[in-house]
N, C-alpha and C positions, 0 to 999 in steps of 0.2 A: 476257488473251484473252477472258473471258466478259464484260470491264468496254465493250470492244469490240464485243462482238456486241449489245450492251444498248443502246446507243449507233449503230450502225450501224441499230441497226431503227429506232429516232426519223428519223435522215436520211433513208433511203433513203424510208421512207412520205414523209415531211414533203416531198423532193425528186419524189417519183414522181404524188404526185396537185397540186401546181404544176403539173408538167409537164403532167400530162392535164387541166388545167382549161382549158389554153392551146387546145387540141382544139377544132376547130368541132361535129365530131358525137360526140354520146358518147350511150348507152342512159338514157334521161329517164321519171324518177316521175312522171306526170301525175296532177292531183289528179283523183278521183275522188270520190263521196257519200259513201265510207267512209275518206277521207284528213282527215289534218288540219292539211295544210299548201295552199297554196293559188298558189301557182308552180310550173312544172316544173322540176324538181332533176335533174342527172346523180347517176345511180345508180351512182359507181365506187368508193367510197372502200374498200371490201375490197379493190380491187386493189391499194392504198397499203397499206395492213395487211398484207396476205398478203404483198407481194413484203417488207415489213418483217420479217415473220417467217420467207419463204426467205433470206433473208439472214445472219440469225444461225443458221437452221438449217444451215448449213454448218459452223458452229463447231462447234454443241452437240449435234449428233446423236449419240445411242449409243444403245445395245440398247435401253434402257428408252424416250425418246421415242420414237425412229424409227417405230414404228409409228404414234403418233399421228402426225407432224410429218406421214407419208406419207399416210393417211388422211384431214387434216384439209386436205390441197392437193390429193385429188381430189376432196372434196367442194367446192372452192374451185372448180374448174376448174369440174364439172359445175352450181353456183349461179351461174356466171359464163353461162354458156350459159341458162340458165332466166334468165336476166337480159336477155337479147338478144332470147332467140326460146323462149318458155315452153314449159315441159316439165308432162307430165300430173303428176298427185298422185301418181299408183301410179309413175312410171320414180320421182320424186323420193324417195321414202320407202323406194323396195327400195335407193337407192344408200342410202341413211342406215343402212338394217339391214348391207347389205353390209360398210361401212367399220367400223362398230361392233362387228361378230362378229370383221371381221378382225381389226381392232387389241386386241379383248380378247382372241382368241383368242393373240396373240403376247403380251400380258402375262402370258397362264399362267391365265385364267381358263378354266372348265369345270365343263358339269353345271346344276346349279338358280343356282349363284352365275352364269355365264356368261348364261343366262336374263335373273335379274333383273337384271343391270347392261346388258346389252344397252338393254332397254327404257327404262331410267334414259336411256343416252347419245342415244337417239334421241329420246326426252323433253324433253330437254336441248337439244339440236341445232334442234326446233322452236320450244321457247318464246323460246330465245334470239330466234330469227325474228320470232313475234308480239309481242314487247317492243320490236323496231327501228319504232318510230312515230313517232316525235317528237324533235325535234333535241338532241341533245348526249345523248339515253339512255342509247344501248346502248354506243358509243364511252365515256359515265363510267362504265357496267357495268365493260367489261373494265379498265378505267383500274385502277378500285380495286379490283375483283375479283381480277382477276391478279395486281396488283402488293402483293395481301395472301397469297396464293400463293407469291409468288417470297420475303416475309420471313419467312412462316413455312416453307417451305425450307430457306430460310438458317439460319435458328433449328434448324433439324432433322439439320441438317450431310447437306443433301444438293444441294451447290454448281451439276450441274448442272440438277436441276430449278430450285433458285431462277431461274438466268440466263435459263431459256428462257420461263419466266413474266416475267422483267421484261422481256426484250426483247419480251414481246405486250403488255407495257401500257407501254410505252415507244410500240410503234405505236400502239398505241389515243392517246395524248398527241395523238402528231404527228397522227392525221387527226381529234382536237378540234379541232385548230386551224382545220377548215374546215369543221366539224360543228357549232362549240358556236352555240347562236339567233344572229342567221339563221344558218340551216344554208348553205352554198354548194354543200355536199355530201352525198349519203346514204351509209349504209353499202352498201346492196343485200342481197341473196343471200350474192353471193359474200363479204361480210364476214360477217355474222349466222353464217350457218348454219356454216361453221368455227369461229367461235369459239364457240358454244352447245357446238358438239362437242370442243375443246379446253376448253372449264369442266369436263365431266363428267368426256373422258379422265383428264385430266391430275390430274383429286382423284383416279380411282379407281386410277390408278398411286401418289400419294402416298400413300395409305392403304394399299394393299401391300406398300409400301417402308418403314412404320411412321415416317411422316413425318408425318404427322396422322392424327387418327381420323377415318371416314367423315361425322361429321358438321361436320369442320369448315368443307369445301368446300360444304356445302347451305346452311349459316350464311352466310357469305360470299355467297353468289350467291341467298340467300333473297329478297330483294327481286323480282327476276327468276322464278323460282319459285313462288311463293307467288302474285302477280298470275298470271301465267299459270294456276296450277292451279286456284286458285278460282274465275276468270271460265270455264274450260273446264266443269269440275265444273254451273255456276250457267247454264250456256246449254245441256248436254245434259240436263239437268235440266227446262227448259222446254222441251224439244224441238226446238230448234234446230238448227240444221245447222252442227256446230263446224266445220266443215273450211272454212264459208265467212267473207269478210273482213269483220268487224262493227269496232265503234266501242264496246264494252262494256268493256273495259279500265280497270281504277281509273285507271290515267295518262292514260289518253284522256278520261276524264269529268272528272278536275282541269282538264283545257284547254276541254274543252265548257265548264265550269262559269265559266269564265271568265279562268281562270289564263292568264298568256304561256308559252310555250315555253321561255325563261329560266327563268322562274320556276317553272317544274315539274324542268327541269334541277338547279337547286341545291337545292329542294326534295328531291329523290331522290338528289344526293349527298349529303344528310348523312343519307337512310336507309341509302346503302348503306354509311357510314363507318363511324354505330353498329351496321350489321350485323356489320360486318367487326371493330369492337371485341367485340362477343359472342362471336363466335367465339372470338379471341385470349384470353377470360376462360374459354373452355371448354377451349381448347389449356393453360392455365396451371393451370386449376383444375376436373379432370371429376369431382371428388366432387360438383358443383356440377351437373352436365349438367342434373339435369331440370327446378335450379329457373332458370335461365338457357335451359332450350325454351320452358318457362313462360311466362319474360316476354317471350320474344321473340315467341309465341303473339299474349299481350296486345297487345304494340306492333302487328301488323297487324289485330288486330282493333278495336281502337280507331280506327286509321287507317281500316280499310275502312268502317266501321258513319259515320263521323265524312261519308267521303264518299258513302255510302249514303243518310244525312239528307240532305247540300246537295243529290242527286240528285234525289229524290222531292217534295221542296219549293220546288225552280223550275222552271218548265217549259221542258222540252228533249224531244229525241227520244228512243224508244224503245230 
């Protein structure tokens, strides 16, 4: 049944945004000064993800997702609307606290721990958002993201967490297939911002459930993470207005720099592979944690400092 619902989400996505490419009108990315793609794109491919993941959530719902599954399709519904007909920063960000209190509130969290994860999932929820730039990203995030989620599950003997993680990166598969360069299609809203918010839930349920330790989900999804928080850190810093749309992103400047969208794509799968191998070496062996934070420290700051140099050394925009 759960080998089912794993499989049912690859279709259904892979079947549901076919469908809707066929559509005359559909909600279109225009490029803009701060895009970095240069044709108008329908923006539906979270609808192919989500109805992939309502689908298996039929199977696999019990007490422990449910909250997320249910939180993470109304934030789908209401990034689907902000996708049409834009919603202010404050309605979008009190639904993200909303969702986030509720669902940890039903996992049992409470107090200074209820606090601090709140803000993690909302955290979460955004950068996932400011990572969807660039074709085949975010769609290879959850690919490998989740589907390092659903093995180490497996491995943790906790059967239905693993399924409902492979059936989101079973979707994520299926809408590569119209996402990987040229993109045919965007994720949007209404993909990003559920799955940013299903990366956080759904670690901090497994780390409850003593199914991984809390950092093996920031490992995994560190690539996503770590860009996002040092560019935020590195523009409020300058005084900048982070809330507004820039072009500062280590992945958006590999492509300034010159890079194809392809090419930044497989480039960022095999960061996120060796992410997700760190991780599995911290799951195996946490007498090891700090000196594998260490190197995984190194490995981004080699990387960033590396595209810091080609940055400052050819001329491009600010």
């Amino acid at each position: 049944m759960k080998g089912l619902a794993v499989i049912s989400a690859f279709i259904v996505c892979w079947v549901v945004l076919a469908w809707l490419l066929q559509r005359r009108r559909l909600p279109m990315d225009h490029p803009n000064v701060r895009s970095l793609h240069v044709t108008p794109t329908p923006r539906i491919g979270g609808l192919g993800i989500m109805a992939g993941v309502g689908v298996a959530s039929l199977w696999l719902a019990d007490a422990v997702l449910l909250p997320a599954m249910l939180a993470a399709f109304a934030l789908a519904a209401l990034s689907l609307l902000d996708d049409v007909r834009s919603l202010s920063m404050v309605a979008r960000l009190l639904a993200h606290f909303v969702a986030a209190v509720a669902c940890l509130l039903a996992l049992g969290l409470t107090g200074w721990a209820l606090v601090g994860a709140t803000l993690a999932v909302v955290w979460m929820t955004n950068l996932y958002n400011f990572m969807d730039g660039t074709d085949g990203l975010a769609g290879g995030m959850a690919a490998i993201g989740f589907g390092a989620l659903a093995l180490a599950a497996m491995l943790g003997d906790a059967p239905g967490l693993a399924a409902f993680c492979a059936a989101i990166a079973a979707s994520a598969l299926a809408f590569l297939r119209f996402n990987f360069p040229p993109a045919r299609v965007f994720m949007g809203d209404a993909g990003s911002i559920p799955l940013g918010f299903l990366a956080a839930s759904l670690g901090i349920a497994g780390a409850m459930q003593h199914v991984w330790p809390l950092l093996f989900p920031l490992l995994v999804f560190s690539p996503f993470i770590v860009d996002a928080s040092v560019t935020l850190i590195r523009r409020a810093l300058r005084g900048e207005r982070v809330w507004r749309a820039h072009r500062s992103h280590y992945y958006q400047r590999v492509v300034l720099l010159g890079a194809s969208h392809r090419q930044l794509a497989l480039a960022a799968y095999a960061l996120m592979l060796a992410a997700a191998a760190l991780a599995f070496a911290l799951l195996r062996n946490v007498q090891y944690t700090a000196w594998l934070l260490i190197l995984s420290a190194a490995i981004y700051l080699l990387i960033f400092l590396a595209i810091d140099w080609r940055w400052h050394r050819i001329p491009n925009e600010p």
